[in-house]
Phi, psi and omega in degrees: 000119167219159163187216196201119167240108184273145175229146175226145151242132178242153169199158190098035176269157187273175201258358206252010162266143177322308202303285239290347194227326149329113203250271210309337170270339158281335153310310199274322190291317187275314161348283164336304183287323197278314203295315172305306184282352178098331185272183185223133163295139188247336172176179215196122212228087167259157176219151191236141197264152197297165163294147168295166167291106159103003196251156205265307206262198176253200202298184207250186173205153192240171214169114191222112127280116161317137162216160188304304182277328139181286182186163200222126185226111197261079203246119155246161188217044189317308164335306160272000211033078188205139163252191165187149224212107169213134182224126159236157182215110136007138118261051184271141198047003179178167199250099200249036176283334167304286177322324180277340177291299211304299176311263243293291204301303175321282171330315173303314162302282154007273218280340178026061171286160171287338165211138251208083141267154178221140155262113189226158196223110163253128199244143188080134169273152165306136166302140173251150175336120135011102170084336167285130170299136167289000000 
């Protein structure tokens, strides 16, 4: 088991694009983006959370793609103008570290915040040979 786990907290978005309040447009965006990056969905779950009591925008949305290689995770926070980003990917038979930069960006991009952290997690070690101490 090995792979690359990217995290972005974006915050300065606007709150008044479609992705942050749309569940089909944040579905047709990570779609896209998944498709764009190469990798393949296997399945897919978004959900839209009620407007808060008393908040100017309406709720956020949460957004999970399944991927063959492993999964893609979406949180808006139109309330805050805040996303959060989270893409991992496998490398069991191949190397989906482009491809997961490519998702991670293609997203980043989208969403076109004011301010950017990101994180990465390389998770799991390389096997080692038969008989080699771990």
């Amino acid at each position: 088991m090995q792979g690359l786990h990217l995290t972005a907290d974006l915050r300065g978005c606007a709150a008044t694009q479609p992705a942050m309040t749309s569940l089909d447009a944040l579905r047709r965006l990570c779609l896209a983006a998944v498709h764009e990056a190469g990798l393949q969905p296997v399945g897919e779950l978004f959900h839209r959370f009620p407007q808060a009591p008393g908040a100017a925008s309406q709720g956020g949305i949460t957004g999970v793609v399944l991927l063959a290689e492993s999964h893609l995770a979406v949180h808006t926070w139109p309330e805050l103008a805040a996303v959060t980003l989270d893409v991992y990917v496998c490398n069991f038979g191949a190397d989906n570290t482009p491809r997961a930069h490519t998702l991670a960006e293609r997203l980043i991009a989208a969403f076109a915040p004011a301010q950017v952290e990101r994180q990465t997690l390389q998770r799991g070690r390389a096997p080692h040979p038969a008989g080699a101490p771990a």
